[in-house]
N, CA, C and O atoms as a printed pandas DataFrame, in Angstrom:
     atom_number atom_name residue_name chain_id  residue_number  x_coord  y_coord  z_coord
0              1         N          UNK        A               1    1.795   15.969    6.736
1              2        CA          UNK        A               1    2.566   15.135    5.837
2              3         C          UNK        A               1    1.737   14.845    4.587
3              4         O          UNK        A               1    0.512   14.926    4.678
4              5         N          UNK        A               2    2.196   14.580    3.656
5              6        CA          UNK        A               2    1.932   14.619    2.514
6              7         C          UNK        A               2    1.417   13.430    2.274
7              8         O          UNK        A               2    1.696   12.702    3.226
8              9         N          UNK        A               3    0.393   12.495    0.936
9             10        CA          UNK        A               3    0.435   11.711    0.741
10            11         C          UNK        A               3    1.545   10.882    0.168
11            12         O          UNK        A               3    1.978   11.363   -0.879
12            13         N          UNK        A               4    2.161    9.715    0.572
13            14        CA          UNK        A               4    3.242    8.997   -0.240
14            15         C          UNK        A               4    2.959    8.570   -1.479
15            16         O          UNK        A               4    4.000    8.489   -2.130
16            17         N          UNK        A               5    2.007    8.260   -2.095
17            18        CA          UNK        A               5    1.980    7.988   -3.498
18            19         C          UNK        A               5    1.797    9.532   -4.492
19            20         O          UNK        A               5    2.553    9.928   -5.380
20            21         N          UNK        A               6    0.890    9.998   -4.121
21            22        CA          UNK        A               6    0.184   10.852   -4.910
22            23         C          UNK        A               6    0.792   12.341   -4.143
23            24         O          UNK        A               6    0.409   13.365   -4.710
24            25         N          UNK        A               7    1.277   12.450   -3.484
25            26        CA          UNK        A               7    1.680   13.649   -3.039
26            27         C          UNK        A               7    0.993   15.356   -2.783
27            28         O          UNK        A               7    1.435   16.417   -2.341
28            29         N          UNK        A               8   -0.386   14.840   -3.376
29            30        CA          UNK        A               8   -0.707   15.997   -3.793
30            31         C          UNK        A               8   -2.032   16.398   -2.131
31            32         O          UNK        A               8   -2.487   17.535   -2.009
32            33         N          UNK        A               9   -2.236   15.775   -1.566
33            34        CA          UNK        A               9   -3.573   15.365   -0.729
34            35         C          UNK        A               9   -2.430   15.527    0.879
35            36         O          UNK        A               9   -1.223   15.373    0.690
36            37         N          UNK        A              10   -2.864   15.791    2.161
37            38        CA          UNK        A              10   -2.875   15.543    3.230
38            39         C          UNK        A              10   -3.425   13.957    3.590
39            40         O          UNK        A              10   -4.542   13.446    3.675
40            41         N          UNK        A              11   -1.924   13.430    3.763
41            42        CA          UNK        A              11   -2.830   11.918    4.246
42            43         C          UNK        A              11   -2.868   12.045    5.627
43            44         O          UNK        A              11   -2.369   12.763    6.494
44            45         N          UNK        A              12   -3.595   11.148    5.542
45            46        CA          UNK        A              12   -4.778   10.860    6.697
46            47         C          UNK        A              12   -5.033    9.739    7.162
47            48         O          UNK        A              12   -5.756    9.568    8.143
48            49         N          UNK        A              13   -4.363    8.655    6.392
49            50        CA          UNK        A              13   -4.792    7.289    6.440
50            51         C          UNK        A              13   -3.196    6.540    7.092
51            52         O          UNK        A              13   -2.299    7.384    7.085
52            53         N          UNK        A              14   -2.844    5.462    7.505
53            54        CA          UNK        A              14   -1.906    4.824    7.642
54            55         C          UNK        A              14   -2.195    3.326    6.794
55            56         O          UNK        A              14   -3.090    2.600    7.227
56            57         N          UNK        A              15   -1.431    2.912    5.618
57            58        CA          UNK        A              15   -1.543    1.958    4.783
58            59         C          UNK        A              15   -0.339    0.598    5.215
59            60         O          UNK        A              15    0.802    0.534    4.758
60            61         N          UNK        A              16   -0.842   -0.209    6.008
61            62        CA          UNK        A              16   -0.149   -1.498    6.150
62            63         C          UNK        A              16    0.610   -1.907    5.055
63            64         O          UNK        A              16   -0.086   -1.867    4.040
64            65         N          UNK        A              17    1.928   -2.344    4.803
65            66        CA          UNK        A              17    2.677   -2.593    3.092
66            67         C          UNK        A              17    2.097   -4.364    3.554
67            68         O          UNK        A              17    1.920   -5.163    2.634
68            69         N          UNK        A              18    1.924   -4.673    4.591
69            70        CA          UNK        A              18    1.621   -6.262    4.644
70            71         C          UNK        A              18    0.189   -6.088    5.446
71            72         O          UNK        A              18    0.445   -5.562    6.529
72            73         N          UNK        A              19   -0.672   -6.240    5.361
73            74        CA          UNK        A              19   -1.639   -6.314    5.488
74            75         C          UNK        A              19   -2.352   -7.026    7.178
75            76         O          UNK        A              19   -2.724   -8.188    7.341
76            77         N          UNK        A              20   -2.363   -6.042    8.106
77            78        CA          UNK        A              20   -2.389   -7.011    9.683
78            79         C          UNK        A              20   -3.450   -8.127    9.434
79            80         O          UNK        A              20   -2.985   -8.906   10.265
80            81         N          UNK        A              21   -4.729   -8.928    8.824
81            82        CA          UNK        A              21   -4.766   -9.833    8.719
82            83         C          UNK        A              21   -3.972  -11.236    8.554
83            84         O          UNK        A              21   -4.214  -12.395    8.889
84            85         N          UNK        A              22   -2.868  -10.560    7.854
85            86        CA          UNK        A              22   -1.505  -11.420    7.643
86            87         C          UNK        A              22   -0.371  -11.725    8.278
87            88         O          UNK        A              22    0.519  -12.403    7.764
88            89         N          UNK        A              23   -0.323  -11.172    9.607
89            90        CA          UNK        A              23    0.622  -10.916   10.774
90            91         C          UNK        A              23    0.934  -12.228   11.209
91            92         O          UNK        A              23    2.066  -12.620   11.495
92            93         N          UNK        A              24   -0.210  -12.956   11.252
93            94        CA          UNK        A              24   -0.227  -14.197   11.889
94            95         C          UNK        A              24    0.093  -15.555   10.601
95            96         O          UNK        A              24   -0.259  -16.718   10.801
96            97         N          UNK        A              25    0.528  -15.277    9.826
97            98        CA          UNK        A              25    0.424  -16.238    9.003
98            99         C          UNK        A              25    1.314  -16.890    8.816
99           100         O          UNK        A              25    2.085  -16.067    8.323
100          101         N          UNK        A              26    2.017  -18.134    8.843
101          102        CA          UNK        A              26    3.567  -18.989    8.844
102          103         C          UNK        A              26    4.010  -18.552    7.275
103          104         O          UNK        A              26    5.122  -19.076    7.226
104          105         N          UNK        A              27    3.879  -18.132    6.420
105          106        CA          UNK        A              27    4.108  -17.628    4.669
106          107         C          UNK        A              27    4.781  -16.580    5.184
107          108         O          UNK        A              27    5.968  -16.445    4.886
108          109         N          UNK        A              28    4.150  -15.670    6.034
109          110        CA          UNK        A              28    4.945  -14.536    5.988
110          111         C          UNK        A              28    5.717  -13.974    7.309
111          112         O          UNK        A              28    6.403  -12.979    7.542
112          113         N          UNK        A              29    5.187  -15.303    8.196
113          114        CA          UNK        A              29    6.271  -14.410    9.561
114          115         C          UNK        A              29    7.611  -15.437    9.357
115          116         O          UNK        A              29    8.578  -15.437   10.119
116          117         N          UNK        A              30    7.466  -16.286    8.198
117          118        CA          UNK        A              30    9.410  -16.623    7.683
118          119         C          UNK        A              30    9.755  -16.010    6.528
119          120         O          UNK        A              30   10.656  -16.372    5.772
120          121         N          UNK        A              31    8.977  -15.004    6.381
121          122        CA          UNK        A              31    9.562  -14.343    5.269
122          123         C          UNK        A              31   10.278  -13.320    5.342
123          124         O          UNK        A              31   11.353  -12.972    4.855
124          125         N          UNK        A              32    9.081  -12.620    6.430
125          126        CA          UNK        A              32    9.259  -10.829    6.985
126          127         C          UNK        A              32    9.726  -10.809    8.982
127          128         O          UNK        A              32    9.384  -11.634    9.829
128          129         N          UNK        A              33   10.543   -9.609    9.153
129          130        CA          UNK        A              33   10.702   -9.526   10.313
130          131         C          UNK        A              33    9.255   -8.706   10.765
131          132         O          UNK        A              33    8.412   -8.105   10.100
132          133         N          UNK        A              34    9.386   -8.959   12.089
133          134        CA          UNK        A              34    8.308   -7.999   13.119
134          135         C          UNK        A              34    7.504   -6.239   12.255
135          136         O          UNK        A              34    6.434   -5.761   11.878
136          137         N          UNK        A              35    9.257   -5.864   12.392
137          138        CA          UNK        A              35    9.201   -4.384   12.000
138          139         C          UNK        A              35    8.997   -4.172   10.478
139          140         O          UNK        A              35    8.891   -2.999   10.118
140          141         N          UNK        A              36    8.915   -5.324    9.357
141          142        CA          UNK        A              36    8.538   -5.203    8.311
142          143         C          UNK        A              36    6.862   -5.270    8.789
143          144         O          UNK        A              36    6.010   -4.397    8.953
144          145         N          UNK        A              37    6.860   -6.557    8.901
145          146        CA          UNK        A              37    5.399   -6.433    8.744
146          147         C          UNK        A              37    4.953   -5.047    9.791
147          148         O          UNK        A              37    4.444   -4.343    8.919
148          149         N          UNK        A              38    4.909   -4.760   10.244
149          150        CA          UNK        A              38    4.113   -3.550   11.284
150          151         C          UNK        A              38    4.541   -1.878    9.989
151          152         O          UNK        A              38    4.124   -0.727   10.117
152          153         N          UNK        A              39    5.536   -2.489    8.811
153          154        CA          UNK        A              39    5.751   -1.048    8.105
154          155         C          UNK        A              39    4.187   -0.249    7.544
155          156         O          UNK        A              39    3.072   -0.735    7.735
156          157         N          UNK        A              40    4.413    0.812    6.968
157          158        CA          UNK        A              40    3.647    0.961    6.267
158          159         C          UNK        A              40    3.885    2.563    5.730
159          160         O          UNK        A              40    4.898    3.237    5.917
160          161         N          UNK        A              41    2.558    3.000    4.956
161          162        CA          UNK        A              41    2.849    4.340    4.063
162          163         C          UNK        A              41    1.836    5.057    4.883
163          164         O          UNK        A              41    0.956    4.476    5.520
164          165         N          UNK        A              42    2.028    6.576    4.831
165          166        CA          UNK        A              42    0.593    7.289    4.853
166          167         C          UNK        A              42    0.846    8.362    3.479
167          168         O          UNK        A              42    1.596    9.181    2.949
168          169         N          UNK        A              43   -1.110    7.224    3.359
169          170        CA          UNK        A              43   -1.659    7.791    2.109
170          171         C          UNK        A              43   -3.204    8.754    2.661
171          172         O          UNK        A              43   -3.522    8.896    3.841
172          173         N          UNK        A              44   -3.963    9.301    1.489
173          174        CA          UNK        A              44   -4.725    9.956    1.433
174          175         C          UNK        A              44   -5.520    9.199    1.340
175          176         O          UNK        A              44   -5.168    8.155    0.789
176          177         N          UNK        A              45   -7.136    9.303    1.855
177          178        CA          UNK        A              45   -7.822    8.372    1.551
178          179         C          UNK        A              45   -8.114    8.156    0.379
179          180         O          UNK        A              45   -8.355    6.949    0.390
180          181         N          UNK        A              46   -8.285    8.577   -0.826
181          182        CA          UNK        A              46   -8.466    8.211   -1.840
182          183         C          UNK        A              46   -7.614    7.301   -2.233
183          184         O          UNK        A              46   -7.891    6.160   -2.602
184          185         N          UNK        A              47   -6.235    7.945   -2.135
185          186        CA          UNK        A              47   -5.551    6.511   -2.536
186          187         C          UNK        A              47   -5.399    5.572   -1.650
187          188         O          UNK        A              47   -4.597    4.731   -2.057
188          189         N          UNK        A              48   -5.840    5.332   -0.559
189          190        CA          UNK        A              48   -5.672    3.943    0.287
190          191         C          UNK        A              48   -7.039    3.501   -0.144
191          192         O          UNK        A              48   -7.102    2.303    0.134
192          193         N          UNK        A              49   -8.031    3.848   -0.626
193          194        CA          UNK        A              49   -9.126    3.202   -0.738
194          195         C          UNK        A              49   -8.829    2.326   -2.600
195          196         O          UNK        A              49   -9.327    1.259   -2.960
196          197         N          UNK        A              50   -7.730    3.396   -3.574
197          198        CA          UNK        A              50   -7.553    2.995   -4.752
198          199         C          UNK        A              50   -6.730    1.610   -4.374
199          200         O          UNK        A              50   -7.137    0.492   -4.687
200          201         N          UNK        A              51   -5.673    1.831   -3.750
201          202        CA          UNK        A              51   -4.728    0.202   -3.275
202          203         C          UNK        A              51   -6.299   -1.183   -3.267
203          204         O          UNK        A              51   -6.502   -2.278   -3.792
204          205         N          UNK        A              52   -7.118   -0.168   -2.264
205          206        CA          UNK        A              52   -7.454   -1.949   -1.766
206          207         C          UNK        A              52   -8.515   -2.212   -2.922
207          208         O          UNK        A              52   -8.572   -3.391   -3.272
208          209         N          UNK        A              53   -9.363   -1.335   -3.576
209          210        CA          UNK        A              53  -10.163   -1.719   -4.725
210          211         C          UNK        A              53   -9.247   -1.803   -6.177
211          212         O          UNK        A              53   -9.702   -1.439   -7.262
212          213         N          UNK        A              54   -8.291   -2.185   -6.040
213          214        CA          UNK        A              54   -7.441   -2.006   -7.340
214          215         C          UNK        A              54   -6.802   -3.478   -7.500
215          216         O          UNK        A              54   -6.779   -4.226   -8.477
216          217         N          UNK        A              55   -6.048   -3.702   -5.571
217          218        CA          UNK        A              55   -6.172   -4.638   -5.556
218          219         C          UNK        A              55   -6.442   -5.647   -4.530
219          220         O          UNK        A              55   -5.691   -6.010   -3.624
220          221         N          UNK        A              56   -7.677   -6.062   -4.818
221          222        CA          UNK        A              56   -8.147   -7.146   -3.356
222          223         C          UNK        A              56   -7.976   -7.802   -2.994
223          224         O          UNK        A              56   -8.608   -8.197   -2.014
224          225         N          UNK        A              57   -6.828   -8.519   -3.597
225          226        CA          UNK        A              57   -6.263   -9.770   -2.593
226          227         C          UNK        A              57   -5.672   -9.212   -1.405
227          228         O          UNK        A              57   -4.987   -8.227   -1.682
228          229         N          UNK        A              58   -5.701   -9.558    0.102
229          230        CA          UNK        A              58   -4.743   -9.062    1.029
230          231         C          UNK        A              58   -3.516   -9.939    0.604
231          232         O          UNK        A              58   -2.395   -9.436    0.535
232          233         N          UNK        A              59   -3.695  -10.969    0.384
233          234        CA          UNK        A              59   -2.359  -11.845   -0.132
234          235         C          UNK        A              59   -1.377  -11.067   -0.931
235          236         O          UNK        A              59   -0.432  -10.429   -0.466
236          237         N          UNK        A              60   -1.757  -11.209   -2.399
237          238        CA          UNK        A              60   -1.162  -10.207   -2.962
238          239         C          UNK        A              60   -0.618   -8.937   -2.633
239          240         O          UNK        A              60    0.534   -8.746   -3.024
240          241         N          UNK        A              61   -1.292   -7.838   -1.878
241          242        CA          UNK        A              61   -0.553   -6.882   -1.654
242          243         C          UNK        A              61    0.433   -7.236   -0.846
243          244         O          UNK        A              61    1.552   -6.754   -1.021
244          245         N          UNK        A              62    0.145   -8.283    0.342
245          246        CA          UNK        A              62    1.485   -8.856    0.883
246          247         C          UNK        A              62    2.344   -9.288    0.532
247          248         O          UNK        A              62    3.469   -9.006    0.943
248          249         N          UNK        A              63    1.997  -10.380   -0.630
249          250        CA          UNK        A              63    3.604  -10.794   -1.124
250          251         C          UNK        A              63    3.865  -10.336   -1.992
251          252         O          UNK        A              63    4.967  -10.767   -2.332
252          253         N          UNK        A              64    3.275   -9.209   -3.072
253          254        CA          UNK        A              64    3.786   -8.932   -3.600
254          255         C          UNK        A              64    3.803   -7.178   -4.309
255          256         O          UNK        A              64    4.161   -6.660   -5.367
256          257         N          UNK        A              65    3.160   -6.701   -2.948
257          258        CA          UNK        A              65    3.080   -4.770   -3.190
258          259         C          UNK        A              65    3.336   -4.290   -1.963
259          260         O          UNK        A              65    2.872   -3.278   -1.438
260          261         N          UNK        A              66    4.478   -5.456   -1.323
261          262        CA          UNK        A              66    4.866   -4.674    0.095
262          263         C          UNK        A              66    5.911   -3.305   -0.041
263          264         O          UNK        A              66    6.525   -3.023    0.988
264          265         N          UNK        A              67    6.034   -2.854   -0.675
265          266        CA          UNK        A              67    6.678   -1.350   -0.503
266          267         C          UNK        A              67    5.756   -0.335   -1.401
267          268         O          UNK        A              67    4.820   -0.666   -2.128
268          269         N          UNK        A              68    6.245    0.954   -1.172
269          270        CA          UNK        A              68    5.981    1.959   -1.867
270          271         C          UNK        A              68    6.446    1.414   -3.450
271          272         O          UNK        A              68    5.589    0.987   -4.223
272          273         N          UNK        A              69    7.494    1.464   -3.724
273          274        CA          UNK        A              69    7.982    1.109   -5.069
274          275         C          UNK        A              69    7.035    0.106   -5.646
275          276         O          UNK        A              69    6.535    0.275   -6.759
276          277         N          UNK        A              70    6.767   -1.006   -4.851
277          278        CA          UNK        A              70    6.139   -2.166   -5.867
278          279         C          UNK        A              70    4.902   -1.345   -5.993
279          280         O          UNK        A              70    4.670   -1.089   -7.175
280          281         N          UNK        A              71    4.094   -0.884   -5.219
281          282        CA          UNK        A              71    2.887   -0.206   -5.386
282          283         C          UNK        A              71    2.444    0.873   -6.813
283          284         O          UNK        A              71    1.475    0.816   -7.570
284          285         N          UNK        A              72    3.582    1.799   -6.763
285          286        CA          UNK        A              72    3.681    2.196   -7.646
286          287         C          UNK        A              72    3.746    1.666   -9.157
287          288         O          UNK        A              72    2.948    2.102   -9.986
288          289         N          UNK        A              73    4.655    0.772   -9.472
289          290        CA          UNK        A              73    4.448   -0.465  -10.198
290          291         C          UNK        A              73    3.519   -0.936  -10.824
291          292         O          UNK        A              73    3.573   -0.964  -12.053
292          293         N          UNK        A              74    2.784   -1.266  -10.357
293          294        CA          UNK        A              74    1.396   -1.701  -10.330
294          295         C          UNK        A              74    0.757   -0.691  -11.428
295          296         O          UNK        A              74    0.512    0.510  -11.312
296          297         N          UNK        A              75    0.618   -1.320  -12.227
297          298        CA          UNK        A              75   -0.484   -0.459  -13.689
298          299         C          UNK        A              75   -1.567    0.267  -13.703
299          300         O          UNK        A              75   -1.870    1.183  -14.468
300          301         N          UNK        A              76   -2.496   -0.464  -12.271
301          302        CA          UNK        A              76   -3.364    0.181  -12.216
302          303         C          UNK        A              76   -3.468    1.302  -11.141
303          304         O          UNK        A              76   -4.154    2.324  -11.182
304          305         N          UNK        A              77   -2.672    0.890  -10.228
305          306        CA          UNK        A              77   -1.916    2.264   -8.971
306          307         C          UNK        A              77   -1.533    3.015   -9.929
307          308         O          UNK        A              77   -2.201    4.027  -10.144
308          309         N          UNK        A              78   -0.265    2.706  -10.829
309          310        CA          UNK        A              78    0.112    3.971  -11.424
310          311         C          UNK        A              78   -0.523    4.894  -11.881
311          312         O          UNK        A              78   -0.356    6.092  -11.649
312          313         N          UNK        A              79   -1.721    4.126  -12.938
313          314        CA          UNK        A              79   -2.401    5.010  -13.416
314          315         C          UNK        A              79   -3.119    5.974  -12.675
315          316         O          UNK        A              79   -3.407    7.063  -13.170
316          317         N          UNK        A              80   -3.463    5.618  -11.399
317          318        CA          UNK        A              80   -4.874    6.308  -10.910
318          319         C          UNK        A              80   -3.619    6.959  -10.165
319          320         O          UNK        A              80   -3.365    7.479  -11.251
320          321         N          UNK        A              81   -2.645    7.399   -9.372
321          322        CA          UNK        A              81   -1.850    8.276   -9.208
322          323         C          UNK        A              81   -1.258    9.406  -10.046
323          324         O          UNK        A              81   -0.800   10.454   -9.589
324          325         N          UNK        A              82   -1.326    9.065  -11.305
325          326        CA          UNK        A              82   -1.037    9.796  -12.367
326          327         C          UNK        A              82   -1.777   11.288  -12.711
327          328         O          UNK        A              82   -1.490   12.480  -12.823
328          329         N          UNK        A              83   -3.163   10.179  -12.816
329          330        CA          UNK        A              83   -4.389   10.673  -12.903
330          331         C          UNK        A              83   -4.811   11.673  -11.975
331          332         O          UNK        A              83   -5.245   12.760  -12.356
332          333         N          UNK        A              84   -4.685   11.301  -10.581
333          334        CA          UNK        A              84   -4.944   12.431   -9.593
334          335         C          UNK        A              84   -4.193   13.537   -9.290
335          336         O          UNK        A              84   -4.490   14.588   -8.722
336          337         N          UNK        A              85   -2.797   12.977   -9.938
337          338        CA          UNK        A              85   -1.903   13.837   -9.589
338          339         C          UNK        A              85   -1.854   15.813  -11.039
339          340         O          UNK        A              85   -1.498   16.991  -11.073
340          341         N          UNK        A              86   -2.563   14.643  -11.903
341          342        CA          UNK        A              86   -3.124   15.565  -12.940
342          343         C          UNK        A              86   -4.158   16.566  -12.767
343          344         O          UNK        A              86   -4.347   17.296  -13.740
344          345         N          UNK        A              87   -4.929   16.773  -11.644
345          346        CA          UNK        A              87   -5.988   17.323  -11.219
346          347         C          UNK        A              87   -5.697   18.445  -10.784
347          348         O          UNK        A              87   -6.573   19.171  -10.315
């Protein structure tokens, strides 16, 4: 399978869209069902390593880069997907 962002790489990685540190948290288990939070993407490691140094809040990516789409979004995801995908 392909990477989901960048498409270009064999992923390898499985990317939490909510972050399992956050599973347990009252913010988000009335926000999200079970099977949301347990979702996620597979990315390549490069780009699962770009998500979490791009952006380090686990918070943030939880509330607010829980899908593929919002991820993408993201200015500085975009770019560095762009970028690799240019290679």
């Amino acid at each position: 399978m392909d990477c989901e962002l960048c498409r270009n790489e064999q992923a390898s990685s499985f990317h939490h869209l909510i972050p399992r540190t956050l599973h347990s948290n009252k913010w988000f288990k009335k926000r999200f069902t079970r099977e949301q939070m347990q979702g996620g993407i597979q990315v390549c490691r490069p780009c699962h390593l770009a998500i979490h140094n791009l952006i380090p809040s686990e918070k943030e990516l939880g509330r607010h880069f829980n899908t593929r789409e919002k991820l993408l979004a993201h200015e500085a995801i975009r770019r560095f997907v762009a970028w690799k995908k240019s290679r």
